[in-house]
Structure formats: structure tokens, C-alpha cells
C-alpha positions in Angstrom: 141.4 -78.5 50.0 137.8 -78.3 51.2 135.4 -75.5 49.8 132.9 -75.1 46.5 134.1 -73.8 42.9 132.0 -72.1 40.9 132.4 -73.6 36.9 131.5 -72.4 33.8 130.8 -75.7 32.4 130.8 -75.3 28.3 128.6 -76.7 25.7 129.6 -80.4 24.5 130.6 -82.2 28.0 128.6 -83.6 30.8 128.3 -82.8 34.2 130.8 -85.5 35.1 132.9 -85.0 32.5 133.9 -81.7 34.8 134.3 -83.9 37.8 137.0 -85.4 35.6 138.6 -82.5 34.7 138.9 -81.2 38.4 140.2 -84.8 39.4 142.9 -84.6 37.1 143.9 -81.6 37.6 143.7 -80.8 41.3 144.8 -84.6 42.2 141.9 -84.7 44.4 139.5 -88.0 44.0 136.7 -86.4 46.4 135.5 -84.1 44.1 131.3 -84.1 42.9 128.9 -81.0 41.3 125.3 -80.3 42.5 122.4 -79.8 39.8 123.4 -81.8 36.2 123.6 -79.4 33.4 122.8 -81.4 30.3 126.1 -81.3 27.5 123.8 -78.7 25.4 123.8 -76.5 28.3 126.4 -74.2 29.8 127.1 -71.8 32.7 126.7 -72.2 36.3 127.8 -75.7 37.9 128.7 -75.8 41.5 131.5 -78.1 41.8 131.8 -79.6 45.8 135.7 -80.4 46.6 136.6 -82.1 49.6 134.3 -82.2 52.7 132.0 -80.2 50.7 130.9 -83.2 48.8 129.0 -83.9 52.1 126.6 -80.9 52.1 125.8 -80.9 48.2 122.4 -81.9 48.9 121.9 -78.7 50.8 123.1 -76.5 47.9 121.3 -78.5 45.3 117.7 -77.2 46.4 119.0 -73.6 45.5 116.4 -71.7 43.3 118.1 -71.5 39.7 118.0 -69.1 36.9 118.4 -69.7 33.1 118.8 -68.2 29.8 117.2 -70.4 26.9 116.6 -70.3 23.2 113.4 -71.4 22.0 112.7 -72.0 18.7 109.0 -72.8 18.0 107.7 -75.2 15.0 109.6 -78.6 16.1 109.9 -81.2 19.0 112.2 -83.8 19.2 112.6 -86.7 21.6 115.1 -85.0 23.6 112.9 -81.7 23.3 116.3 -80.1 22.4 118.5 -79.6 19.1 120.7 -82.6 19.9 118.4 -84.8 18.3 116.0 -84.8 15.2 112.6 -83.7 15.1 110.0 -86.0 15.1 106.9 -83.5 14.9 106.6 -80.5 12.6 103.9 -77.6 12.7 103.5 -74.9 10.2 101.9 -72.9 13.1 104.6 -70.2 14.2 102.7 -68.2 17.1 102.8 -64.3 16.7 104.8 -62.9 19.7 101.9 -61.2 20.8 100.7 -64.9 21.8 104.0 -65.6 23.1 104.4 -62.8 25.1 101.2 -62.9 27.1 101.1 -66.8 27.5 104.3 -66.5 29.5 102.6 -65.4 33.1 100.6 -68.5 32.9 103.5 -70.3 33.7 104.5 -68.3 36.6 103.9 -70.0 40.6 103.3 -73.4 41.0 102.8 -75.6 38.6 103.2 -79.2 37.4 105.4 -80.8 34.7 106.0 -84.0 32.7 110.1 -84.7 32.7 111.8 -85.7 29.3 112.1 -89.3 28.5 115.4 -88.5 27.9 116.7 -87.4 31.8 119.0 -89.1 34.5 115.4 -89.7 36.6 115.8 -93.1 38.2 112.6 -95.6 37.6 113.3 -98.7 39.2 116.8 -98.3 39.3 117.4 -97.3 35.5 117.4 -94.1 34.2 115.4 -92.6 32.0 117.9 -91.8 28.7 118.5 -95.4 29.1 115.1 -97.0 29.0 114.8 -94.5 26.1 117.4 -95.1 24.2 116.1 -99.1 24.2 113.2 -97.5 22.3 110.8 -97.8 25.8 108.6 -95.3 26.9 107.3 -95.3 30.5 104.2 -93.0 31.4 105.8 -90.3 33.7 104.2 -88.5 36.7 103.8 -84.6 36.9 106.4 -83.4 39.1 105.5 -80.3 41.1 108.2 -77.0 40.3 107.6 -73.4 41.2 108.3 -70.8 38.4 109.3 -67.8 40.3 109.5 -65.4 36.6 109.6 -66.1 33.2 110.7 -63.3 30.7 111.1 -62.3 27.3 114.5 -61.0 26.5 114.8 -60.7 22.8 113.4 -62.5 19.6 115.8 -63.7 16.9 113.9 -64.4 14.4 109.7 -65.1 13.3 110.3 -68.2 15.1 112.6 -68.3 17.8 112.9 -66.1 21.1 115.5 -65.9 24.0 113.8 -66.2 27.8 115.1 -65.9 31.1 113.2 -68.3 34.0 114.0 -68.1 37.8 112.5 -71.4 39.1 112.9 -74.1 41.6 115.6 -77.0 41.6 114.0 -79.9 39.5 112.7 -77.7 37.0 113.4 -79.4 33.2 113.6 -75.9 30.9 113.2 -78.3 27.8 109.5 -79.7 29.7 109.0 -75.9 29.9 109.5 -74.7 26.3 107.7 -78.2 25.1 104.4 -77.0 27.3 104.7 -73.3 26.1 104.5 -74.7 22.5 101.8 -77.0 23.4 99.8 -73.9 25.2 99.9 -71.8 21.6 98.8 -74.9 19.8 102.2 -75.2 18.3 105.3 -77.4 18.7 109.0 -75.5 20.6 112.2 -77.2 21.3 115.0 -75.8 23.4 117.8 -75.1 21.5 120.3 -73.1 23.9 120.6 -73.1 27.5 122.8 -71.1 29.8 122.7 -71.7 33.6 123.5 -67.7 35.0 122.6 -68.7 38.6 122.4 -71.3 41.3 121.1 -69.2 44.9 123.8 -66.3 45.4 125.9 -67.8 42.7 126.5 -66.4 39.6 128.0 -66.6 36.0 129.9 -63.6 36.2 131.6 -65.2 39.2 132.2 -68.2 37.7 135.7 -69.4 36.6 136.0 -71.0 32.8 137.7 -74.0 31.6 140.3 -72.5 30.1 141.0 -70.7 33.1 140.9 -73.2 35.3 143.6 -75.3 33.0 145.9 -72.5 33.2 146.0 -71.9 36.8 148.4 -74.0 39.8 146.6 -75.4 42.3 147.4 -72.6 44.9 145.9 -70.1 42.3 143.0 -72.1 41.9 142.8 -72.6 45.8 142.0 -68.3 45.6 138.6 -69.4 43.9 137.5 -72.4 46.3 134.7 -70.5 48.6 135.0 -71.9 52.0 132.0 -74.5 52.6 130.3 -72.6 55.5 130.3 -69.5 53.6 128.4 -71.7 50.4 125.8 -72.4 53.1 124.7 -68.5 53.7 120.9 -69.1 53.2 121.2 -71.1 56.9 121.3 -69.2 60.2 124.6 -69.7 62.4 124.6 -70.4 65.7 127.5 -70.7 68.3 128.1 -73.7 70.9 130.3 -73.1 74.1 133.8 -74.1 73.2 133.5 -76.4 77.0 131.3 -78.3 74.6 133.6 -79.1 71.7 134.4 -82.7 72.2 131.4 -83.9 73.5 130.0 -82.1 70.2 132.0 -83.8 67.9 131.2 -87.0 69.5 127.6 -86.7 68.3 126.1 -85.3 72.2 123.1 -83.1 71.3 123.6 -79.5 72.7 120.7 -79.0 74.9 118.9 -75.4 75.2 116.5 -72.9 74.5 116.4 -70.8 71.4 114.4 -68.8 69.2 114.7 -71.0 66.5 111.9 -72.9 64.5 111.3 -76.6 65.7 114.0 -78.3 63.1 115.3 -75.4 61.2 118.8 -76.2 59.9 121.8 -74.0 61.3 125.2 -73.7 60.7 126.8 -74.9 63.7 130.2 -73.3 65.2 132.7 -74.3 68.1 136.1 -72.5 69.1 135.5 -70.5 66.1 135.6 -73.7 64.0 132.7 -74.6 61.3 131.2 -78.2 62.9 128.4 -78.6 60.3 124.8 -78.7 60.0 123.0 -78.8 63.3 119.0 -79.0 63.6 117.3 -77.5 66.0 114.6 -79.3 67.8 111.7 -77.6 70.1 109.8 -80.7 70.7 108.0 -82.0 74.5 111.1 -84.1 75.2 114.3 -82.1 74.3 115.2 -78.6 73.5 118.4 -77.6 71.6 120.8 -79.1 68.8 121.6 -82.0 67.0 124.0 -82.7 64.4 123.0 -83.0 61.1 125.5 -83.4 59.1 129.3 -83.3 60.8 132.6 -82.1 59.0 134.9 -82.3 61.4 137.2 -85.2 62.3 137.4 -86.7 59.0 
């Protein structure tokens, strides 16, 4: 079984804690997600099964969107409610203030990540070093905010949002700089993934679902990998060039193509993989990227 599922990971286990689940129940070791969701957060994780563990990377660099909760007031160390607050402000902003500080936030901007994130710094992660009481001065990491809305408030103090941004983004950096911008303190305290690119909540199967289906019921859900690739343009290679394809021989010609735009490469009406095509002095046509055939 080779192909992407799209979970609806609940609140209270990890990113790889679904991995488990799909292993056990599918029998299938070769099984990975793209984009960690935190154990407070739930919704959209793309599960990769198969072959399509190879071309995660290309799905992780989707733009995503999210629904949070944030509750102004507090911060904690994990700048979410799964830990306690260790800075207090009596300052509540009037959603007024709120409201217009949002578009601020919107294009490109920088961010500080949480101490408390799987970011590698010389080979440990971050949660660890924090969780040995180190702090490490972290660089601003570039994101894009594409929109940031208001949906409803819940109370004087806290306020659901919903935030298209790039891959990378940390919502609980977000709401932490949004406090700091009113002079006040926020902390996430929900977060719902509702999209990853094209993908959506709504077309997402549950836990419980999952658990209650066989595997050829499940197998109804798994979208074929070429078709989790959509954003890439396609391009067909003569079928007289199949095996010499497969072997790694770049497919020489002249396209209209950008000089090394990624395409979704077909032969005899078979998905190859990721091609690149290159429109350089020396050589004009395709080479393999990334093959999934012959394994």
C-alpha cells in the first residue's frame, strides 16, 4: 500500500504516536507524517505510507491553516496551557486593540521558536536542552503570514483566530508576539490544524474511524502519491524511454519549463517520480529527482 492518509490526529498524543497506531494496525513498518502537530494540537496530519514516505519533504512545505485559542494575561515556558505560567499581567487588551493589531502580522515576518520545540541545535533538540533547565539564544526564523483573523471572542480575555501561513510557522511564537505587541502577556491554549495545501479537516479520517475499518476499507482513503503532489506540473516521457529512465539516464529535450522546476514525471502511463527540469548551457531536459519505481 503506497499513497497519503489524511488524520485527524486528537488532542493528548504526539505526532509519532500516530505513526504507531498506523503501524499496528495496517502491519506496515514504512509508514512517517509530514509537519509535527504538538499533543495539544489536533486536526490535519498527513500520514505518508509506503513509497510516499520518500516525497514527504515535498508535501511538508505546504502553506497551512489553523484555528487557535488565545487567551491573553499569561505566558508559560511552553507558551501553551500544558505547562504553568511563569509571567502574569493584569493588562487584558480591549478587542478593539486586538482586532486592529492583527494586520501587522500579515506578510513576511520574523519569529523567535519556543524553547520548547523538536528544532535541532547541535544535534539535540530543543524540549530537551530545555527540560535540563538550559536556555540557548535562538535566531529569528523568517515565516510568511498569508491572513490572520478574528473569528469569535469567548470571553474579556481570550479570542479564537484563524492564520493561513507558511510551513515553519510556531502559532504559540505567534500569540506570544501578539501579547507582547499590546504590551500584554497571551498563551496558546487550543490549536486545530484545518489545512495542509489542498488538504482539509473535513476530509480527514478520525481515530476512531480508522480503528474500526479493515485494511481494504481503509485502503478507500489512501490518496494515490502522484495525486498528493497536485501543486507540481506533469510531464510525459516516451514509453521507448522507460528503462533507460528508470536506470537514472536524464531525458534530454526542450521544454517550456523554468530552469529546475520540479515535475511529476510519467512513463507507459506509470508515475516515475519527481523529475527536474534543467535549461542550463550544457544540457536541456530531465533528471530524476526523486525515483519511486523499482523499489
Amino acid at each position: 500500500m503506497n499513497g497519503i492518509l489524511i488524520f485527524n490526529k486528537p488532542k493528548g498524543i504526539s505526532s509519532h504516536d500516530v505513526v504507531y497506531i498506523l503501524r499496528k494496525k495496517m502491519k506496515i513498518k514504512k509508514i512517517g507524517h509530514t509537519g509535527t502537530l504538538d499533543p495539544i494540537a489536533t486536526g490535519v496530519l498527513i500520514m505518508c505510507i509506503g513509497k510516499a514516505t520518500k516525497i514527504s519533504q515535498y508535501i511538508m512545505s505546504d502553506t497551512k491553516e489553523y484555528i487557535a485559542k488565545i487567551s491573553f494575561g499569561y505566558e508559560t515556558a511552553t507558551l501553551d496551557s500544558t505547562s504553568e505560567p511563569i509571567k502574569k499581567t493584569d493588562y487584558i487588551p480591549p478587542i478593539n486593540e486586538f482586532k486592529n493589531i492583527l494586520n501587522s502580522f500579515i506578510g513576511n515576518i520574523e519569529q523567535i521558536p519556543p524553547m520548547y520545540s523538536a528544532i535541532k541545535v547541535n544535534g539535540q533538540k530543543l524540549y530537551e536542552l530545555a527540560r535540563q533547565g538550559k536556555t540557548i539564544e535562538l535566531k529569528k526564523r523568517k515565516i510568511t503570514v498569508y491572513n490572520i483573523e478574528l473569528l469569535k471572542q469567548v470571553d474579556y480575555k481570550s479570542y479564537y483566530i484563524k492564520i493561513k501561513c507558511s510551513s515553519g510557522t510556531y502559532i504559540r511564537s505567534l500569540i506570544r508576539d501578539i501579547g507582547y505587541s499590546l504590551n500584554s502577556l497571551a498563551t496558546m491554549e487550543e490549536l486545530t490544524r484545518t489545512k495542509s495545501g489542498e488538504f482539509t479537516i473535513e476530509n480527514s479520517i478520525s481515530e476512531d474511524k480508522f480503528l474500526s475499518l479493515d485494511n481494504e476499507e481503509i485502503e478507500n482513503f489512501i490518496i494515490p502519491i502522484d495525486k498528493a503532489l497536485y501543486k507540481y506540473n506533469y510531464y510525459n516521457i516516451n514509453d521507448n524511454f522507460y528503462k533507460k529512465l528508470i536506470n537514472g539516464v536524464p531525458y534530454k529535450t526542450k521544454l517550456d519549463f523554468k530552469n529546475n522546476e520540479l515535475l511529476r514525471i510519467y512513463c507507459k502511463n506509470e508515475f516515475i517520480g519527481i523529475g527536474k527540469y534543467i535549461d542550463s548551457f550544457d544540457f536541456n531536459g530531465i533528471k530524476m529527482e526523486k525515483m519511486l519505481m523499482g523499489d
